[in-house]
C-alpha positions as CSV (number, residue, x, y, z in Angstrom):
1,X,0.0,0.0,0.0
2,X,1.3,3.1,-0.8
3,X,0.8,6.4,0.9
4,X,2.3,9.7,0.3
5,X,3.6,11.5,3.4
6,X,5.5,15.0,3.1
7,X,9.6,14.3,3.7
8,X,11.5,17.3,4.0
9,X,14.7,15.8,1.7
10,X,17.3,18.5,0.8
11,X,18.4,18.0,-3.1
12,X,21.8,17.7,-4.1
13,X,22.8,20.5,-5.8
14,X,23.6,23.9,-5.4
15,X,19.8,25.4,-4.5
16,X,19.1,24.1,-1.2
17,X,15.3,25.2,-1.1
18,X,14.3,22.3,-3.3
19,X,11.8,20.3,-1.8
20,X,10.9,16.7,-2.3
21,X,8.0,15.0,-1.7
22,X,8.6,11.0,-0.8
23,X,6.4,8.2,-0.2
24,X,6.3,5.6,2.6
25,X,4.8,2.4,2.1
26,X,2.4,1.3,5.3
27,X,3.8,-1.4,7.7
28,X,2.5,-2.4,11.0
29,X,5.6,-3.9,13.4
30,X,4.7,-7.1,14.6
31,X,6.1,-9.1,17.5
32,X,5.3,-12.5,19.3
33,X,3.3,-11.6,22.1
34,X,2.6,-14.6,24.0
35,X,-0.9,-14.6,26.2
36,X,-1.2,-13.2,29.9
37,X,-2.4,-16.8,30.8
38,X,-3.1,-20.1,29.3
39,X,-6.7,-21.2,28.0
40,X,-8.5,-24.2,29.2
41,X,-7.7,-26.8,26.5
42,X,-10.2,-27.6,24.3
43,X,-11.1,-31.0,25.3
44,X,-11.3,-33.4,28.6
45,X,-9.2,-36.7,28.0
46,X,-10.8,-39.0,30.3
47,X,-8.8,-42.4,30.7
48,X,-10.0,-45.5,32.5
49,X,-7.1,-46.6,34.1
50,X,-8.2,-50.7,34.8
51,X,-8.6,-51.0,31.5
52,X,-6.1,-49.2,29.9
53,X,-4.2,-51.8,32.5
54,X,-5.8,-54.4,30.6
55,X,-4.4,-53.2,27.5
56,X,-1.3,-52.9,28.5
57,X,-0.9,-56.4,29.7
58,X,-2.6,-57.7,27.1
59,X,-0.4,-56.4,24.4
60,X,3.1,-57.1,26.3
61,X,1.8,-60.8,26.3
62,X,0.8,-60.6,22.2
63,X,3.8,-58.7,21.3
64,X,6.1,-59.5,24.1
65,X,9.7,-59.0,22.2
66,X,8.6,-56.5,20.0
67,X,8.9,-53.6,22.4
68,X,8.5,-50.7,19.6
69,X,4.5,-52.3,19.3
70,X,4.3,-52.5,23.2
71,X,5.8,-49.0,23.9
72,X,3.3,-47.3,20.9
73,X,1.1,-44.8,22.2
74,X,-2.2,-44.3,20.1
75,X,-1.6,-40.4,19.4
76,X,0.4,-38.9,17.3
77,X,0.1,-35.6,19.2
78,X,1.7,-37.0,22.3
79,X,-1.6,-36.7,24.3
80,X,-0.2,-40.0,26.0
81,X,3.2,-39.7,25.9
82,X,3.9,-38.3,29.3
83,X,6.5,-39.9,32.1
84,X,3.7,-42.8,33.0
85,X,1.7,-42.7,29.6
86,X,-1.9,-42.7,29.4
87,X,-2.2,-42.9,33.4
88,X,-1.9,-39.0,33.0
89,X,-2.8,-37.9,29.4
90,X,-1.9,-34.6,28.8
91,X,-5.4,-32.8,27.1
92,X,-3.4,-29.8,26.1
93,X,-2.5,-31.5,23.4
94,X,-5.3,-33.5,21.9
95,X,-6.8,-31.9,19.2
96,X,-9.9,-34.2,18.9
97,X,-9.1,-36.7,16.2
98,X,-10.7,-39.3,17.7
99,X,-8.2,-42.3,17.1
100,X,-8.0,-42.5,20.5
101,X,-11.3,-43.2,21.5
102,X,-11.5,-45.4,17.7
103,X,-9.2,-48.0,18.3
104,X,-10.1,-48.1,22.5
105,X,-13.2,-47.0,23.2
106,X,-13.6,-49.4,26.3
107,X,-10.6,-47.5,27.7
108,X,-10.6,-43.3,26.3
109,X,-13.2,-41.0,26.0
110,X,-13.2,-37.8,24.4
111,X,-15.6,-34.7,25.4
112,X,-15.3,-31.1,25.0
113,X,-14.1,-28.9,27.9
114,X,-17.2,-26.8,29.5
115,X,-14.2,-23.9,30.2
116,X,-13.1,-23.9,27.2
117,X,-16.5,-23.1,25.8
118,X,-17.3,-20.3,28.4
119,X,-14.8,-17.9,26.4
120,X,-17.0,-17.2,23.4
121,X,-21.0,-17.2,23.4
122,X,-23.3,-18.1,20.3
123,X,-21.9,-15.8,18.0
124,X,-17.5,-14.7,19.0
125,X,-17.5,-18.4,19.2
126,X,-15.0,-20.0,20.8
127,X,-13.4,-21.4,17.7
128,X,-13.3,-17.6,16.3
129,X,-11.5,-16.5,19.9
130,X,-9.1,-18.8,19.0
131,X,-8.5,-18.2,16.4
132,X,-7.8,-13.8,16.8
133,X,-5.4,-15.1,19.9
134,X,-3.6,-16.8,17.3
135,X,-3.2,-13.6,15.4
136,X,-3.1,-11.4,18.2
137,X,-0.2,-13.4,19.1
138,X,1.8,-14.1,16.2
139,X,0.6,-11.1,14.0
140,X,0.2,-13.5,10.7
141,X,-2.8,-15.5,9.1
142,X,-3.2,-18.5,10.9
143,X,-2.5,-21.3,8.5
144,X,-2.8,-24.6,9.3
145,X,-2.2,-26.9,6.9
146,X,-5.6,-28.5,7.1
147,X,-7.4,-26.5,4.2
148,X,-10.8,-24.6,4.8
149,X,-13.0,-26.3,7.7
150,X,-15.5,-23.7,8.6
151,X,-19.0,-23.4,6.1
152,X,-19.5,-23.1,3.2
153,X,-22.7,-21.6,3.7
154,X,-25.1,-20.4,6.8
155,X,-26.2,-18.2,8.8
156,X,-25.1,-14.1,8.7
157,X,-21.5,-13.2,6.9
158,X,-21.1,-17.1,5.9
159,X,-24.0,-16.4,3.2
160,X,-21.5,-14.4,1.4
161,X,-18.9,-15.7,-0.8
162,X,-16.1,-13.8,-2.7
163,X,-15.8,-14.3,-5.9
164,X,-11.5,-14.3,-6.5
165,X,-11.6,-16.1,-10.1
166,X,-7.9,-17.0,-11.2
167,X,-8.9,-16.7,-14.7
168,X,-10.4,-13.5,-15.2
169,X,-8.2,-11.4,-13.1
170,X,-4.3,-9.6,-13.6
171,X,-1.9,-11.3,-10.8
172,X,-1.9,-9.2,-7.6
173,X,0.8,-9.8,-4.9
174,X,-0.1,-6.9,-2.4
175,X,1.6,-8.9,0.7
176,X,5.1,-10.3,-0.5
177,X,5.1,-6.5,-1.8
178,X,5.5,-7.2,-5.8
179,X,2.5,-4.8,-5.8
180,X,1.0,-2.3,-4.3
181,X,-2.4,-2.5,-2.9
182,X,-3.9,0.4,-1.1
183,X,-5.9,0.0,1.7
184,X,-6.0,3.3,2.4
185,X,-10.0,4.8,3.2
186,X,-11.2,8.7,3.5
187,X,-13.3,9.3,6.5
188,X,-15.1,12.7,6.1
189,X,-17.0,14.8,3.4
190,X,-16.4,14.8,-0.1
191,X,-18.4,17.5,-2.3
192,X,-19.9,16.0,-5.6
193,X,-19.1,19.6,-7.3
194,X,-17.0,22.4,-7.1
195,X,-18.6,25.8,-5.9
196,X,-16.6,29.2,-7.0
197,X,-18.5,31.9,-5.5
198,X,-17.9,30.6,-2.1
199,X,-21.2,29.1,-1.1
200,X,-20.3,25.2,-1.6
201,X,-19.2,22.7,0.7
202,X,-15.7,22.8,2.0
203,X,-14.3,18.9,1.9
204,X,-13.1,18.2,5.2
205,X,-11.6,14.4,5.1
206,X,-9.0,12.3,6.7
207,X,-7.1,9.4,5.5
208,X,-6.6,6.7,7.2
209,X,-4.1,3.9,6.1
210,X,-6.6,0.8,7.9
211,X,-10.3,0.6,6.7
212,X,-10.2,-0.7,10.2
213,X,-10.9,1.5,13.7
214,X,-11.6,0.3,17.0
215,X,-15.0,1.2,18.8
216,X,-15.6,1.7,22.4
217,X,-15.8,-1.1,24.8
218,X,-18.6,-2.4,26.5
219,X,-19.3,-0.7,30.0
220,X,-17.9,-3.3,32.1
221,X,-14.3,-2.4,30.1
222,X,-14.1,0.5,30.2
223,X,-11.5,0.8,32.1
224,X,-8.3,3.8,31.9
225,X,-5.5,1.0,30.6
226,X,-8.1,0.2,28.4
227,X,-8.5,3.5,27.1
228,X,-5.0,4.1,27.0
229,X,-4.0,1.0,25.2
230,X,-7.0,1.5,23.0
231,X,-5.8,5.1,22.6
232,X,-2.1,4.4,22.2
233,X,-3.0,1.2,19.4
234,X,-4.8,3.4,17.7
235,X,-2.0,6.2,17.4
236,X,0.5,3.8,16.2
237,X,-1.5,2.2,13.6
238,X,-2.6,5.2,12.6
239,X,-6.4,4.8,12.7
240,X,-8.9,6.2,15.0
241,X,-10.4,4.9,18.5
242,X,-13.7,5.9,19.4
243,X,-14.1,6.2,23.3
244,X,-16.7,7.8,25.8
245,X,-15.4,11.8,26.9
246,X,-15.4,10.8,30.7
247,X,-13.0,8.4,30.2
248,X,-11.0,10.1,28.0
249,X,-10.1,12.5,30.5
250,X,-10.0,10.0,33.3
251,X,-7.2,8.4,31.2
252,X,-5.3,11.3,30.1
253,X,-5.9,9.5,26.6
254,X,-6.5,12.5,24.2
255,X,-4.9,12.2,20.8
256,X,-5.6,12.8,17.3
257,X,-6.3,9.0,17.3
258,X,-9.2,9.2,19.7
259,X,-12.5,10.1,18.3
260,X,-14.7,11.6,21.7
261,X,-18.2,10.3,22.3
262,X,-20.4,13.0,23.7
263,X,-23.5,14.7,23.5
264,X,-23.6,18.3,21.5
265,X,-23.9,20.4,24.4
266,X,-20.8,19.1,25.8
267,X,-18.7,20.2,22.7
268,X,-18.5,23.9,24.1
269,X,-16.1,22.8,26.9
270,X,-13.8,20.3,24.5
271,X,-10.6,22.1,24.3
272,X,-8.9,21.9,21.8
273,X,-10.9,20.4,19.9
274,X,-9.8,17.2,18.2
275,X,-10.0,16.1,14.4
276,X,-13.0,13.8,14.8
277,X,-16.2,13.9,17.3
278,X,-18.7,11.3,17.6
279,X,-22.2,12.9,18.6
280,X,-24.4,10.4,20.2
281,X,-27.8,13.0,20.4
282,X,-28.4,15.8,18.5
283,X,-25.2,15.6,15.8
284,X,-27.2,18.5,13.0
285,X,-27.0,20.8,16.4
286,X,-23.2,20.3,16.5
287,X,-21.9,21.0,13.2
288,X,-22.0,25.1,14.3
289,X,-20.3,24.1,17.5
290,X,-17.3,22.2,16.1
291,X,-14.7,23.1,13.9
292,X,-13.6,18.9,14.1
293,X,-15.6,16.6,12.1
294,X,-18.6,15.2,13.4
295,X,-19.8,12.0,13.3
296,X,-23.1,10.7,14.6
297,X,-23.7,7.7,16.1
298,X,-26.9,5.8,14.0
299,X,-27.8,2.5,15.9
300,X,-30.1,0.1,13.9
301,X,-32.9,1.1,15.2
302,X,-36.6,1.1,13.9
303,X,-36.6,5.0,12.1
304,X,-32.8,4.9,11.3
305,X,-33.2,5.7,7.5
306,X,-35.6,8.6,8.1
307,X,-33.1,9.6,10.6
308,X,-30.3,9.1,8.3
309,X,-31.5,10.9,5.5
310,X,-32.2,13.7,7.7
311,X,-28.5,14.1,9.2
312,X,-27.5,14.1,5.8
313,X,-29.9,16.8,4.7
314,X,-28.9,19.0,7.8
315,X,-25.3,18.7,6.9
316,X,-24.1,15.7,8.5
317,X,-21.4,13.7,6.5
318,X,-20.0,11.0,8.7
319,X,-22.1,7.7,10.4
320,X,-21.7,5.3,12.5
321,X,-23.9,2.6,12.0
322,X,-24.2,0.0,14.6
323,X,-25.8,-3.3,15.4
324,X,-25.6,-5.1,18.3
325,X,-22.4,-7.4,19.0
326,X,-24.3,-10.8,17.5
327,X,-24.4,-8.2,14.3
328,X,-29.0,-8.0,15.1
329,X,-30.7,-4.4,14.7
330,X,-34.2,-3.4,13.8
331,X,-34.9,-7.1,13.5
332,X,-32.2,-8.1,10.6
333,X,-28.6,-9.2,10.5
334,X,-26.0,-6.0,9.6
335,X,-25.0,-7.6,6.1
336,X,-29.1,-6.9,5.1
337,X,-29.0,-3.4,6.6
338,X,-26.1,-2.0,5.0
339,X,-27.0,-3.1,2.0
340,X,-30.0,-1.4,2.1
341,X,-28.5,1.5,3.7
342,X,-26.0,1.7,0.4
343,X,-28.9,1.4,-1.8
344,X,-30.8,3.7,-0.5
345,X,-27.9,6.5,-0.5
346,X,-26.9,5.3,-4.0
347,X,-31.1,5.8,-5.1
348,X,-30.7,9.3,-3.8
349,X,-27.2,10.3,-5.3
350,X,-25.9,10.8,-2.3
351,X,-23.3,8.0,-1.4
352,X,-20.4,9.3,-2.4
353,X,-20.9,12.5,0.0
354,X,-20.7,10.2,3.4
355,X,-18.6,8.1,5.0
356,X,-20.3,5.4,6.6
357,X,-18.8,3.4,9.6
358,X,-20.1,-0.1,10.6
359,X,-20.0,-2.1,14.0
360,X,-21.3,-5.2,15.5
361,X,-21.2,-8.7,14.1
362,X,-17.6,-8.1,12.9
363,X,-15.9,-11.2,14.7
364,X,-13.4,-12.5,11.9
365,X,-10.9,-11.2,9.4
366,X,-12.9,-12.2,6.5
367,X,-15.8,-10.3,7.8
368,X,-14.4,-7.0,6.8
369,X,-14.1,-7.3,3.1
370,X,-17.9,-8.8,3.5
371,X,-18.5,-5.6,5.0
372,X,-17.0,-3.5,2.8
373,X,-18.3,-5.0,0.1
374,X,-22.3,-4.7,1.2
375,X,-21.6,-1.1,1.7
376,X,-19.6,0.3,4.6
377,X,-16.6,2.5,4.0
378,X,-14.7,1.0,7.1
379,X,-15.3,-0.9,9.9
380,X,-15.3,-0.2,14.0
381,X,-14.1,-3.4,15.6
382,X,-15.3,-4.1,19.4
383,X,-15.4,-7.8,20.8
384,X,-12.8,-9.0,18.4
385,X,-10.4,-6.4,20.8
386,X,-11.5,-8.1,23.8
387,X,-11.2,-11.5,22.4
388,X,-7.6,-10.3,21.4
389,X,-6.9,-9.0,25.1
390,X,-8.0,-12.0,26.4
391,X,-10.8,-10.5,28.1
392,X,-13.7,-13.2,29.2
393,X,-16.9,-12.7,28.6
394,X,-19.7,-13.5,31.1
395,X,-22.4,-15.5,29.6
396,X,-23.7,-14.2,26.3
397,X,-22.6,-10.7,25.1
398,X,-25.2,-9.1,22.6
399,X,-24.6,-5.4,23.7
400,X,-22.7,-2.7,25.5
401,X,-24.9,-2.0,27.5
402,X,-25.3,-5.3,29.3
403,X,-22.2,-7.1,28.1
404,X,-19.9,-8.3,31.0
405,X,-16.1,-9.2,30.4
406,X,-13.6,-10.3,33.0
407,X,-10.0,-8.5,32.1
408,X,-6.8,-10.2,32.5
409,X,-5.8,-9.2,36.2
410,X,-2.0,-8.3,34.6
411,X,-3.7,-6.3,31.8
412,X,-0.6,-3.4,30.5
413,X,-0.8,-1.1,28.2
414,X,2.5,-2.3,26.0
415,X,1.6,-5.9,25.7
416,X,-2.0,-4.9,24.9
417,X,-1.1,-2.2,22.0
418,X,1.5,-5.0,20.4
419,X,-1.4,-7.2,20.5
420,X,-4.0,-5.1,18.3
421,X,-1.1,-4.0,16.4
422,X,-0.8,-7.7,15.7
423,X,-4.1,-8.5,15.1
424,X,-4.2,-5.8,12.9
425,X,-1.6,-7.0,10.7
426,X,-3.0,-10.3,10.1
427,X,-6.5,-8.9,9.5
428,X,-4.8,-6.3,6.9
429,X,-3.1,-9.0,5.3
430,X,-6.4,-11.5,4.9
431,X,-8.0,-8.3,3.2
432,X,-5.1,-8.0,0.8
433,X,-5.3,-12.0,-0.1
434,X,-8.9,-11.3,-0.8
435,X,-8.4,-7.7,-3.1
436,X,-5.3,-9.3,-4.7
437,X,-7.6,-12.4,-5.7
438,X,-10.1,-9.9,-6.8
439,X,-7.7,-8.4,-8.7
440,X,-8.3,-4.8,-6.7
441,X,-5.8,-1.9,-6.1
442,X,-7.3,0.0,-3.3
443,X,-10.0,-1.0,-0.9
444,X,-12.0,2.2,-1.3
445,X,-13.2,0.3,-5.1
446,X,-13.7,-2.4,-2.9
447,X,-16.8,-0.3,-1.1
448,X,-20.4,-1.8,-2.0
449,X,-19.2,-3.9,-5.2
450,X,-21.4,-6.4,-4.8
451,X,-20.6,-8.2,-8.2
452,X,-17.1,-9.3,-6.3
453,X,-19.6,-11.4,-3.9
454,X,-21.7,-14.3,-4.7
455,X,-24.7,-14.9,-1.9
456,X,-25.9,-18.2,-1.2
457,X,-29.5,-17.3,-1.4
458,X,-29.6,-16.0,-5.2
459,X,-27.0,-19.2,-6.0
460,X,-29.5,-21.4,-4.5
461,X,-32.5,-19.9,-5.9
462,X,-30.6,-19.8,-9.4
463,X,-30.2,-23.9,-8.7
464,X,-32.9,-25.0,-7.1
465,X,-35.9,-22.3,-8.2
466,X,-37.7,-24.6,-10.6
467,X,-37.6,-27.8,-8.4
468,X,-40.7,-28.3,-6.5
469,X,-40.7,-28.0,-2.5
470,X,-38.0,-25.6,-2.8
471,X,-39.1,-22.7,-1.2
C-alpha cells in the first residue's frame, strides 16, 4: 500500500530550497506476544485406568519381544506420551481426532471442555477466539495446513462468498510486496461539485491507512488502561479509537487518534478540539459548535433511515452505523442493513458524499471485506479487541450495554497495544489475499461492489428455483 507522506529531503545541488515529496509504504511492526495466561484446553481426556491396565498387559503378552509395538502410544500428538503414559494424558495437546477413542473405546473417551466453551458465546464463538489469539499473538494469518473447515454456507457473513476467479483477473501480490495495494480509506465529506462563488461545501476528510478503527468497549471495560491501550493502538496504527469523553479524560488518553463520544452540548467545553467527534444525540446541532468533524452515532434502530436521511440533509457527512455485537438491529442481521443502507444513499445520489462506519457482528478477518463489500466504508471493531486481550466474557454478550467481560488481572498497556497491532496486521493481510484475488488496487473500489460477492440465497435460488418443494 502506498501512501504519500510529506519528507522534508534536501536535493543535491547547489539550490538548497528544493523540496521533495517522498512516499512511505504502510507497515504495521509485529512481534510475538505470547498470552497473559493459558486457555482451558479444548477438550477433557478422560482415561479408564483398569482398563487401559488391561491393554497394556494384554499387548506385552501378544507382542512381548517386540517392544516398539508395546511402547506405541495411540496419538500422534503426544496426548499419552507423558513420564507414565496414558495414566496421565496430557489434554493440552489433543486436538480431537478421535483415534484415541476409535481403536479403544472401552478404555478413552473424548468430550469437550465446558471452560473452554465459556470464552466465546453463540456468536464470538470459541473457535473464532481462537482463532484472533492466534493472530493477536503471532501477528500472521493462521494457517494450518488442514485447508478450509468452517461453512460453506449459513447463517449471517457465511452467506457471502467472494468471488476471487484465477482466470479473469491480472496477478496481484499486495503482501510479499510485488505490488502495491492500497488500503488506504477517506473518512469525512467529499463535495460531488466544485462551488466558486464561495457558497459550496468545503471537503473536510482524513485518511486513514486501515479501513479498520476500534469502537468503544462495553461498560464493564471501560477501564483507563483500556482507554490508553486502545488510545495508544490506535496512534500507532494510525487509525482512530472511538471512546466515551469521561473516560477520555480519566485516562489522560487524548490524541488525534481518539474520536470523543459526547452529547452536542458538551462540545462547548472540548478544548482543543480534536479532528473527529462522535455525537451520540443531536449531531445537526453540533456541526455550528465544532470546527472537528462530526460524526453521529446511527444504531439500527426502527426509524434509522428517516433519521439518516435527515442528518444528511442538515449537513451531517460522517455515520456510525451499529448493530448489536451478534451483528441483530431493527430485527435483521447488519450484512441486510447496509445493504439497504448503500442502496438507498446510491437511489438518492448521495453515497459518495458520506462516509459510513459499521460495527457489531464483525468477529473475523474475513468479515471486513464482506463488510466492505455490502456497503460500509470501514469498519469499527469491538469484541474482536477483547477476544484479542484476552478479556472473558460472562455468559452471552449481545450489547454494550449489558455485556460483562472479565480482564486479564495483569492487563498493560505495551503488551496490549503489540497485540491489536498484531491482530491488525493479520486482519490487513487477509484483506489484501482477498483484493489481490479480486484483482483490486485500493480498498476504497472495494466499497459496496457487490458483483465481487456471490450470496448463497440467489446461488441457491438460481439452482434449485424450478424444483418443487423448494421454497
Amino acid at each position: 500500500m502506498a501512501m504519500a507522506e510529506p519528507r522534508n529531503e534536501q536535493l543535491e545541488g547547489d539550490v538548497p530550497t528544493v523540496q521533495a515529496v517522498g512516499y512511505r509504504r504502510y507497515h504495521i511492526d509485529t512481534a510475538p506476544t505470547p498470552d497473559l495466561a493459558d486457555l482451558p484446553h479444548r477438550f477433557l481426556v478422560e482415561v479408564d485406568r483398569v482398563e487401559l491396565l488391561k491393554l497394556l498387559v494384554k499387548e506385552t503378552w501378544e507382542y512381548w519381544g517386540d517392544w516398539d509395538v508395546v511402547a506405541a502410544r495411540p496419538c500422534v500428538y503426544g496426548v499419552f506420551s507423558g513420564p507414565i503414559g496414558g495414566f496421565a494424558p496430557r489434554p493440552e495437546h489433543c486436538v480431537g481426532c478421535l483415534r484415541c477413542t476409535i481403536q479403544h473405546p472401552e478404555a478413552v473417551t473424548i468430550r469437550h471442555n465446558p471452560e473452554w466453551k465459556a470464552w466465546g458465546d453463540t456468536y464470538l464463538s470459541p473457535k473464532l477466539v481462537e482463532t484472533i489469539l492466534s493472530e493477536a499473538t503471532l501477528g500472521a494469518v493462521p494457517v494450518k495446513g488442514q485447508g478450509y473447515r468452517g461453512r460453506f454456507g449459513g447463517p449471517g457473513w457465511d452467506r457471502i462468498w467472494t468471488d476471487m476467479s484465477e482466470i479473469v483477473r491480472p496477478t496481484r501480490d499486495g503482501i510479499h510486496g510485488r505490488e502495491f495495494i492500497s488500503t488506504v480509506v477517506d473518512i469525512g465529506s467529499r463535495p460531488m461539485h466544485l462551488a466558486t462563488n464561495g457558497d459550496g461545501e468545503r471537503p473536510r476528510c482524513l485518511q486513514l491507512p486501515l479501513p479498520i478503527l476500534f469502537d468503544s468497549p462495553p461498560e464493564s471495560a471501560q477501564t483507563v488502561v483500556m482507554a490508553r491501550l486502545l488510545a495508544h493502538a490506535a496512534e500507532e496504527l494510525e487509525t482512530l479509537a472511538f471512546l466515551p469523553l469521561p473516560l477520555v479524560r480519566e485516562a489522560g488518553a487524548a490524541s488525534p487518534a481518539v474520536v470523543p463520544q459526547l452529547r452536542a452540548s458538551e462540545l462547548a467545553a472540548l478544548q482543543p478540539a480534536p479532528r473527529m467527534v462522535e455525537i451520540l444525540d443531536d449531531a445537526p446541532a453540533a456541526l455550528a459548535l465544532t470546527d472537528a468533524i462530526v460524526c453521529e452515532r446511527l444504531p439500527f434502530e426502527p426509524g434509522w433511515r428517516e433519521a439518516l436521511l435527515a442528518s444528511i440533509a442538515a449537513g451531517v457527512r460522517v455515520f456510525h452505523l451499529v448493530a448489536d455485537y451478534h451483528g441483530r438491529g431493527d430485527g435483521r442481521f447488519v450484512r441486510d442493513l447496509v445493504m439497504e443502507a448503500h442502496a438507498l444513499l446510491v437511489e438518492k445520489g448521495l453515497r459518495d458524499m458520506v462516509t459510513l462506519i459499521g460495527s457489531g457482528g464483525i468477529a473475523a478477518a474475513e468479515h471486513v471485506p464482506k463488510a466492505i463489500i455490502c456497503g460500509f466504508d470501514a469498519v469499527a471493531l469491538d469484541t474482536p479487541l477483547l477476544a484479542a486481550l484476552q478479556a472473558q466474557p460472562k455468559g452471552s454478550v449481545t450489547d454494550a450495554a449489558t455485556a460483562r467481560f472479565r480482564l486479564p488481572e495483569s492487563l498493560n498497556v505495551e503488551w496490549g497495544v503489540q497485540r491489536l497491532k498484531n491482530l491488525a496486521a493479520a486482519w490487513r493481510d487477509q484483506l489484501l489475499e482477498i483484493m489481490g484475488a479480486m484483482g483490486l488496487r485500493e480498498v476504497r473500489r472495494l466499497r459496496g461492489e457487490l458483483g465481487r460477492a456471490m450470496f448463497q440465497r440467489d446461488l441457491e435460488r438460481e439452482a434449485f428455483g424450478g424444483i418443487d418443494g423448494y421454497d
